[in-house]
C-alpha positions in Angstrom: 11.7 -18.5 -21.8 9.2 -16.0 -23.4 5.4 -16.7 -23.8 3.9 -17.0 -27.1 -0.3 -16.7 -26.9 -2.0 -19.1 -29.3 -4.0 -17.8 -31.5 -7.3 -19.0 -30.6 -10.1 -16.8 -28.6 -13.2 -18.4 -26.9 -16.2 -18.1 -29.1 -18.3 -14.7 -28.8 -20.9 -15.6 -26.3 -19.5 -18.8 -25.2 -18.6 -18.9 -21.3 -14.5 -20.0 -20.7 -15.2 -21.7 -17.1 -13.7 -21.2 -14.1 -9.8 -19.8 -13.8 -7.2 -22.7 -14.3 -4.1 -23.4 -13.0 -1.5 -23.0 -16.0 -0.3 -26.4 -16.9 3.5 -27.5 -16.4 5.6 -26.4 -19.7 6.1 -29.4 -21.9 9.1 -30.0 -23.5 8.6 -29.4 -27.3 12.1 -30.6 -28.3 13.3 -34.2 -28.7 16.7 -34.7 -29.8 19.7 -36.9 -28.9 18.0 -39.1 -27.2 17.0 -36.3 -24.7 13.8 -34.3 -24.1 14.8 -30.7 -23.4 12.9 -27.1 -23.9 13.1 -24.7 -26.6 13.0 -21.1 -26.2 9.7 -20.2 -26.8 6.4 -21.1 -24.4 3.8 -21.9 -26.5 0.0 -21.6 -25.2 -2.2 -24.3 -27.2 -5.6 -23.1 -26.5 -8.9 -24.8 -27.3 -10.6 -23.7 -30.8 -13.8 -24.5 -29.1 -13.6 -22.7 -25.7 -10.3 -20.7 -25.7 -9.3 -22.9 -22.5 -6.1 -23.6 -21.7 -5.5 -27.1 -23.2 -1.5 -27.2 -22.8 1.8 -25.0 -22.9 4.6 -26.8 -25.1 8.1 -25.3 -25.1 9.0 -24.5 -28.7 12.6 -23.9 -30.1 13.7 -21.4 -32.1 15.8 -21.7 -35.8 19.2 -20.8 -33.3 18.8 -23.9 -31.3 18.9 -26.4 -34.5 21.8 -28.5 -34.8 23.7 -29.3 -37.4 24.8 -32.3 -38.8 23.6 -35.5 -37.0 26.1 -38.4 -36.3 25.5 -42.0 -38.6 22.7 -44.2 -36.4 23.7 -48.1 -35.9 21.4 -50.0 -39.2 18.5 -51.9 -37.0 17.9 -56.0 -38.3 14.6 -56.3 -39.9 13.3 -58.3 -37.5 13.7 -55.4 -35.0 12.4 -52.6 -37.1 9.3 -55.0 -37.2 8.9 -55.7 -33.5 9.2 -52.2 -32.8 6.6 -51.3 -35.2 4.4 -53.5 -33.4 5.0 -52.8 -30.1 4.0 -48.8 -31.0 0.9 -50.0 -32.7 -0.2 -51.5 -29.1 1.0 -48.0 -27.9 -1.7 -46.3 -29.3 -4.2 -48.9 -28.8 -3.6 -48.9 -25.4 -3.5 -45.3 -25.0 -6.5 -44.3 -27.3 -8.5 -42.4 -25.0 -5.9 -40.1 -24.1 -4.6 -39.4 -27.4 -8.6 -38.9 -29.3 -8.5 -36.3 -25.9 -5.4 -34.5 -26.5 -6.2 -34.5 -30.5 -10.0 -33.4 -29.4 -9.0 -30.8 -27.4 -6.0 -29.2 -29.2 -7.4 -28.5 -32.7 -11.5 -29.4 -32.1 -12.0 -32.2 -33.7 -14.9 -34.6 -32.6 -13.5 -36.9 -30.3 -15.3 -40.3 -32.0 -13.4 -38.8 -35.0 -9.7 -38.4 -33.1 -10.2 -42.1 -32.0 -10.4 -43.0 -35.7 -7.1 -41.2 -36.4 -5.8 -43.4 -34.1 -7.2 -46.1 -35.2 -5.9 -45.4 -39.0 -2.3 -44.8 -37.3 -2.5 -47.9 -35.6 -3.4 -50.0 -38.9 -0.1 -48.3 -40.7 2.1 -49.0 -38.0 0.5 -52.7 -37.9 1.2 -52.7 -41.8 4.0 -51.5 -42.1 5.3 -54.4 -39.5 4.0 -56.8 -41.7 5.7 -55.1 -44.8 9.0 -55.2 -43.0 10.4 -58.9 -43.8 8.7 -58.4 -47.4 11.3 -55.1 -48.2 13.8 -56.5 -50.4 15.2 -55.6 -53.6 15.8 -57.8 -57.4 18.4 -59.5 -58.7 18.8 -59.0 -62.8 21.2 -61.1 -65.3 23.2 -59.1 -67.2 23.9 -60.4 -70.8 27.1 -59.1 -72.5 30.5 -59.7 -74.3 32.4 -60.5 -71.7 29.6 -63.5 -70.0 26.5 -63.0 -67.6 27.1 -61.0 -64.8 24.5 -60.9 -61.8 23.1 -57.4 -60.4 21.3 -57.1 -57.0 19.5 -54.1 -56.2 18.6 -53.2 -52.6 16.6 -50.6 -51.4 19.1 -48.6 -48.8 17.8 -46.0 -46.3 18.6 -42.5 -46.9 20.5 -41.2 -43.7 18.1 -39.0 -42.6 14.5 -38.1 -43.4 12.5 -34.8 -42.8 8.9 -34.6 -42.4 6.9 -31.5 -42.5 3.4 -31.8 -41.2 0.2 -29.8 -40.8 -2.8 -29.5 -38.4 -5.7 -30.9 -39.4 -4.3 -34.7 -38.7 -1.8 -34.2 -36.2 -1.4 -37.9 -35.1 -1.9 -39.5 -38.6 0.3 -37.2 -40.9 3.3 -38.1 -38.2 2.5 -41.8 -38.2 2.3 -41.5 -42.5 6.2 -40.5 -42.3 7.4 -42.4 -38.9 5.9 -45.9 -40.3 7.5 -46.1 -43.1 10.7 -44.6 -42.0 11.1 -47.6 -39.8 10.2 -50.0 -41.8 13.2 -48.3 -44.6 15.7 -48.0 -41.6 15.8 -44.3 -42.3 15.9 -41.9 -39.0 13.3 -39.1 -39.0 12.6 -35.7 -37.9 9.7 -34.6 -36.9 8.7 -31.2 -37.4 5.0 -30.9 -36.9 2.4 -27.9 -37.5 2.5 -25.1 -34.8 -0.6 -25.1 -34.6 -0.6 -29.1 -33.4 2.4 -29.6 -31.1 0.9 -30.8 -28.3 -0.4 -34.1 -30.2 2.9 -34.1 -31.6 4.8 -34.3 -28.1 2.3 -37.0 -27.1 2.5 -39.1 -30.1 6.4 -39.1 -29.6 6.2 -40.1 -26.0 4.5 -43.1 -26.8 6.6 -43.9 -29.5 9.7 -43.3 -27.0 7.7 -45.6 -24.2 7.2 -48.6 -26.7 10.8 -48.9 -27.9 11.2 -46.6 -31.0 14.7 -46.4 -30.9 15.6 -42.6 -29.6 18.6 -42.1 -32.4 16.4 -42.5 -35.3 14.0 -40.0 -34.1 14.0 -36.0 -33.7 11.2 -33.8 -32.9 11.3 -30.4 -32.9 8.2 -28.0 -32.4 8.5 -24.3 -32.9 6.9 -22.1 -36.5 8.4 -22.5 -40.2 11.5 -20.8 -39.4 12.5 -23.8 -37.3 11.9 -25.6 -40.3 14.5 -24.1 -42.6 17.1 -24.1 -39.9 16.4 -27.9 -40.1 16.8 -28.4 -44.0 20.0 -26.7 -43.5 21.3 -29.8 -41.7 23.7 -31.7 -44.6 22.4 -35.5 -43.2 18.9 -34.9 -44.4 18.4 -36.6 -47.7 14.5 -36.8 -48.5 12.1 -34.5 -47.6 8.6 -35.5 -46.8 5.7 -32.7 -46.3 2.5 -32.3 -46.4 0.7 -28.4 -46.5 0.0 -25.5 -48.6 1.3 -24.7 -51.4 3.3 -21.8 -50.3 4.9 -23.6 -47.3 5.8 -26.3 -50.0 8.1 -24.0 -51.8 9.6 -22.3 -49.4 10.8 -25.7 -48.1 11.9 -27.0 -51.9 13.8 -23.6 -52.2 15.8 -24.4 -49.3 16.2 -27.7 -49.9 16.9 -27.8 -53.5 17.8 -30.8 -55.8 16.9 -33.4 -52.9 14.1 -35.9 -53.3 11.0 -35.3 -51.7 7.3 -35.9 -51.6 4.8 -33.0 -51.1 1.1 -33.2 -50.8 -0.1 -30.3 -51.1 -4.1 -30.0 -50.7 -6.3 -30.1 -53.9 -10.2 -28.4 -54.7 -11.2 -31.8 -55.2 -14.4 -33.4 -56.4 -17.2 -35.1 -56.6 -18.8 -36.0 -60.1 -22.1 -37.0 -60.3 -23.4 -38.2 -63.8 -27.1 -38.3 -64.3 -26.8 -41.8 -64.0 -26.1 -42.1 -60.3 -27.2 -43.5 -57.7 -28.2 -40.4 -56.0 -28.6 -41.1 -52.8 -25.6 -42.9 -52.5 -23.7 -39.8 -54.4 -25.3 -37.5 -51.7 -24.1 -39.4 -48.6 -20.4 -39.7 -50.2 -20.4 -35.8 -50.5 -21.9 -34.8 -47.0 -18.9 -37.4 -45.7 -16.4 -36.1 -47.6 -17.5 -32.1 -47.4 -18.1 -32.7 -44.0 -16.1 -35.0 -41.9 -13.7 -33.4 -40.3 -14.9 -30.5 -40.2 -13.9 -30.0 -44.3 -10.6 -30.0 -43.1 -9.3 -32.6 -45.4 -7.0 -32.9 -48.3 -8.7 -35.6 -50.0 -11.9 -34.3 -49.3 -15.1 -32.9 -51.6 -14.3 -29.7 -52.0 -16.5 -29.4 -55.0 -19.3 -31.7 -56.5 -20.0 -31.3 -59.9 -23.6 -32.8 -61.1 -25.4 -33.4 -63.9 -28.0 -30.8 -64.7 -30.8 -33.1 -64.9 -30.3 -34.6 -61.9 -29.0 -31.3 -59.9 -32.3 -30.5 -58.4 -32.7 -34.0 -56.5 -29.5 -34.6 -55.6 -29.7 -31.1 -53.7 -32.6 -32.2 -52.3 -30.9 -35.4 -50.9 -27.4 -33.4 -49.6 -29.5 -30.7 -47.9 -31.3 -33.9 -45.9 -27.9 -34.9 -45.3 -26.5 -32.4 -44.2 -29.6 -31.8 -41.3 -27.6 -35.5 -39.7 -24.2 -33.4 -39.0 -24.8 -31.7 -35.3 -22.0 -29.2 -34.5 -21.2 -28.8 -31.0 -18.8 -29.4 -28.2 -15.6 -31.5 -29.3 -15.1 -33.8 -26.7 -19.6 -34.4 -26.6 -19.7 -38.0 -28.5 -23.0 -36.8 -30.6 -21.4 -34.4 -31.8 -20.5 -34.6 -35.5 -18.7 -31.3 -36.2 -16.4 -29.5 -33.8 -14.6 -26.4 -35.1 -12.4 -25.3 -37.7 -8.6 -24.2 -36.2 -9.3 -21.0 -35.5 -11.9 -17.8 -35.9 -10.0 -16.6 -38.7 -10.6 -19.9 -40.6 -14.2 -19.2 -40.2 -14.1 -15.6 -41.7 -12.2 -16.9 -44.9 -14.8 -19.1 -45.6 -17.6 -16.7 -44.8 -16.2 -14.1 -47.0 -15.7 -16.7 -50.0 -19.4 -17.5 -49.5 -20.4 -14.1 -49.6 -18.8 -13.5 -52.8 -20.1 -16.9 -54.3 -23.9 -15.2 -53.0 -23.0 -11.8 -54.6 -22.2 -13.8 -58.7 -25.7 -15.8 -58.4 -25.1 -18.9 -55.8 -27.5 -19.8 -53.4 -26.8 -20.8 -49.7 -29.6 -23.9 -49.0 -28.5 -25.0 -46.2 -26.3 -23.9 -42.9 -24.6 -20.5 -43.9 -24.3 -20.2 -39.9 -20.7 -19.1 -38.4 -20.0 -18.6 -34.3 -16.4 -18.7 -33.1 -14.5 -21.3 -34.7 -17.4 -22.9 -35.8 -18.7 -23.2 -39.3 -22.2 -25.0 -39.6 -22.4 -27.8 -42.7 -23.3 -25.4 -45.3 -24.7 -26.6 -49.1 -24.5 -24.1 -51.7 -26.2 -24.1 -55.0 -25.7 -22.8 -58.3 -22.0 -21.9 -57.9 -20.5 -20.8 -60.8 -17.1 -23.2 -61.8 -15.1 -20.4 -61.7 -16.1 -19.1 -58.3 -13.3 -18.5 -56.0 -15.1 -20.9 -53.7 -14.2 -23.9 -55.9 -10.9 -22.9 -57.7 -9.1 -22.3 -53.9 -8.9 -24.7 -51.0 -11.2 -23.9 -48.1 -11.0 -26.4 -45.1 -14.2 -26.2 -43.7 -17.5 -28.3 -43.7 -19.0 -26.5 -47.1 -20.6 -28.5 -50.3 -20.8 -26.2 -52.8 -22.4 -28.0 -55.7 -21.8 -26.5 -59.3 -24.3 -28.0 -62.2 -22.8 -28.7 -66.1 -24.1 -30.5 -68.7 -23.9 -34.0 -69.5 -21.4 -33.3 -71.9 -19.2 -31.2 -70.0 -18.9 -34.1 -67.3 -17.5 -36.4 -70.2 -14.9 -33.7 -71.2 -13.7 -32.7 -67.7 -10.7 -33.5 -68.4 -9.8 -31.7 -71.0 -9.9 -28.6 -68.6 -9.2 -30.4 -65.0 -6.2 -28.6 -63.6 -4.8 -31.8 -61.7 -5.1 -32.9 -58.2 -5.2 -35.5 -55.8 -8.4 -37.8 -56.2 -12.0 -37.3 -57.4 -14.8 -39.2 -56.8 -17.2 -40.0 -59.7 -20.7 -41.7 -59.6 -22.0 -43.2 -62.9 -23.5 -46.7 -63.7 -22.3 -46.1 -67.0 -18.8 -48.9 -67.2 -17.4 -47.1 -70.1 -17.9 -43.3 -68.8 -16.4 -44.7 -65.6 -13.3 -46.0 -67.3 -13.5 -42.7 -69.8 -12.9 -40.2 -67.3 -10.4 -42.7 -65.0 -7.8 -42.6 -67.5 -8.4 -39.5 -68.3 -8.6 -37.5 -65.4 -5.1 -35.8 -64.4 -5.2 -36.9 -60.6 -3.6 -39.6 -58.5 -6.9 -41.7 -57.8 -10.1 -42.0 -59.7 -12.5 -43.5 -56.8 -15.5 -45.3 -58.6 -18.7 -45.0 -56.9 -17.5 -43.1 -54.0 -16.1 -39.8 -52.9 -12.4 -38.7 -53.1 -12.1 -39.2 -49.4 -11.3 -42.7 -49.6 -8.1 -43.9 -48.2 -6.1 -47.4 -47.4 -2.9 -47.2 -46.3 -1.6 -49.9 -48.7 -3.0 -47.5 -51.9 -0.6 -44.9 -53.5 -2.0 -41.2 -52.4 -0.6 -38.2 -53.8 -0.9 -35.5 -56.0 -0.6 -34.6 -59.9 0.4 -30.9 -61.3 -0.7 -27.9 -58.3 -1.4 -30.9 -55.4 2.2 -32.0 -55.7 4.4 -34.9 -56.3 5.4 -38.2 -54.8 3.4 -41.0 -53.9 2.5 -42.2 -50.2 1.5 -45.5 -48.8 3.1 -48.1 -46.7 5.6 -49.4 -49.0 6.0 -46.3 -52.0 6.5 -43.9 -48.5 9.0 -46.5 -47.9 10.7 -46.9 -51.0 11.2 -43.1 -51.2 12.8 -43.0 -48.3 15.5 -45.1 -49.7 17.7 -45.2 -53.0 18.4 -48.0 -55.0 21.7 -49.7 -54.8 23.0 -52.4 -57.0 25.7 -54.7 -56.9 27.3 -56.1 -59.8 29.1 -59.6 -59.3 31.7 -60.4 -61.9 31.1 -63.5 -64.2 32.3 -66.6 -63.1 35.6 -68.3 -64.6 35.7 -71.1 -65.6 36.3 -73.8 -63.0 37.7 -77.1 -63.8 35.7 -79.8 -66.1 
């Protein structure tokens, strides 16, 4: 088994502690019912500290089956009391997991325990959902009498999901959840970069009763991937990523059905109208939580020019509230982005925003991994710092005319939700019909999620729709019955 070193070096300046003892190898493949090792040992190293946080075995494309053999279909009733029981998993186990999440990629551990907490509500939903599943029945009217068709949603025989880093336990849970409550086996193959979560989150699963034939997991880099999509028995792809990553995996797996999310440059539109101080604390949330590292975040906020120099005001107070520190400290607000190199991205777009005219009013301050909450003013809408995705805590605010705000649509290039604050009913309505995303969210920021609402992406963010049920319903296809018309019986 070779070594593979993560990525991730301890911060300039920032002590790594005493020598450790190198953690036992974890297994990084689950297949078969049967936890085994891949290939490749994989260091996972704190973004934070550069400590050792975990060594998972990962495979490599050689060691992917192929073909899978037909799983035994699971009552409803079952796929519901197993959806339970792992909900109690992870309530029960919340500490450890917010740790491991904390830890692995550097996110604060009050916010890790909320990604638990959002996995646990899917998995409780999608319980609930279970016994509501069901299809239609439909008369038919024709020449030859009424025929009856029933249509039943039926579980593709395997699904695939592709996830990233900067949600490791809720981007599983999205795909598993639904998958059970379909009936449709899954494989796992989660981000590199977020394996150890990955492992742990299976575990549980496993422990609880999540039946081991209808789940895979296999860890290793994007190669792994394509040897997976090569298997015949997967029928619906669901990813979430980069664009890139996207089609290399629709390339491979060609005229299947999938879903992809694929990030968005989302924003946050704030009409002169506004309630400002409630627009300013929906864009420090949603440019900052998470470090920035969000799909539905604001990655943008566009503001009406008469109101542009107090709603500054009021982000740059904001943004004072979010203290970047240590990961696993409970005060602290920010951890880090994934890695150093993150950081340097974003520094570099900033720079380049500061050489066409912006102005950097608050945070601008980069050590490590870490990326202070930075607010940038007078960004010009073509900047690369608004047209490209940068996950990382930064609210760079661009100023247009009244008028402009009213026509954004004409020119928005699509994506996954935006955010608009307006007292103004019919402006509201104007540019929520208008506006070519998935979600318009009134009065808030894009960030806003619920499990039971349709999230996904229009044009460049993608296609497909998630939530409890449409995740479920695209993990099956339709199939109808007709029944023949009835003779005639006796008078």
């Amino acid at each position: 088994m070779s070594v593979v070193a993560h990525p991730h070096e301890p911060a300039p300046g920032r002590p790594s502690g005493p020598a450790q003892e190198s953690p036992p190898v974890r297994a990084g493949v689950f297949e078969n019912g049967t936890w085994r090792h891949g290939e490749l040992a994989h260091e996972v190293r704190s973004p934070y500290d550069g400590r050792l946080v975990a060594v998972v075995s990962h495979a490599s494309a050689k060691e992917v089956p192929r073909g899978r053999r037909p799983v035994k279909k699971l009552a409803a009733a079952d796929r519901a009391r197993v959806l339970r029981a792992c909900a109690e998993g992870f309530e029960t186990r919340r500490a450890e997991v917010a740790a491991s999440i904390s830890a692995e990629i550097g996110m604060p551990v009050t916010d890790a325990e909320k990604e638990v907490d959002r996995s646990v509500r899917w998995l409780q939903l999608a319980a609930e959902a279970v016994h509501h599943f069901d299809g239609t029945s439909t008369r038919l009217s024709g020449p030859g009498g009424d025929r009856l068709a029933v249509t039943t949603p039926q579980p593709y025989r395997r699904v695939m999901a592709i996830t990233p880093y900067n949600r490791p336990l809720a981007q599983l849970i999205v795909k598993v959840a639904p998958a059970m409550l379909a009936g449709a086996p899954i494989t796992l193959k989660p981000s590199e970069r977020a394996s150890a979560s990955a492992v742990l989150a299976v575990e549980i699963l496993l422990d609880r009763g999540y039946p081991p034939e209808y789940l895979s997991l296999w860890t290793g880099g994007p190669e792994v991937a394509q040897a997976l999509l090569a298997d015949p028995t997967v029928d619906f792809v669901a990813f979430t990523g980069g664009a890139r990553g996207a089609g290399a995996v629709a390339a491979t797996a060609g005229p299947r059905p999938g879903c992809y999310e694929l990030g968005d440059v989302g924003a946050l539109v704030v009409c002169a109208d506004a309630d400002l101080p409630a627009a300013a604390r929906a864009a420090a949330q949603g440019a900052f939580g998470n470090a920035g590292q969000s799909c539905r975040g604001v990655k943008r906020v566009l503001v009406a020019e008469g109101v542009a120099e107090e709603f500054g005001r009021l982000l740059v107070e904001e943004s004072a509230a979010w203290r970047v520190g240590d990961p696993a400290e409970r005060t602290t607000r920010i951890g880090t982005l994934i890695d150093a190199g993150a950081v340097e991205r974003v520094r570099t777009a900033v720079e380049e925003a500061v050489r066409d005219g912006a102005e950097v009013v608050a945070g601008g301050e980069y050590r490590g991994a870490q990326c202070w909450p930075t607010v940038i003013g007078k960004v010009a809408p073509d900047a690369r710092l608004v047209t490209e995705e940068f996950l990382a805590p930064l609210a760079p605010v661009v100023t247009l005319t009244e008028r402009a705000l009213d026509d954004l649509p004409d020119s928005y290039p699509g994506g996954l939700q935006v955010g608009v604050f307006t007292r103004d009913l019919d402006r509201a309505m104007n540019l929520a019909q208008r506006l070519p995303v998935g979600t318009v969210v009134l009065n808030d920021g894009p960030q806003y999620d619920h499990p039971l609402a349709p999230f996904g992406g229009v044009g460049h963010s993608g296609h497909g729709r998630e939530s409890v049920l449409s995740s479920a319903r695209n993990m099956c296809f339709a199939k109808t019955i007709v029944f023949p018309a009835p003779t005639e019986g006796p008078r």
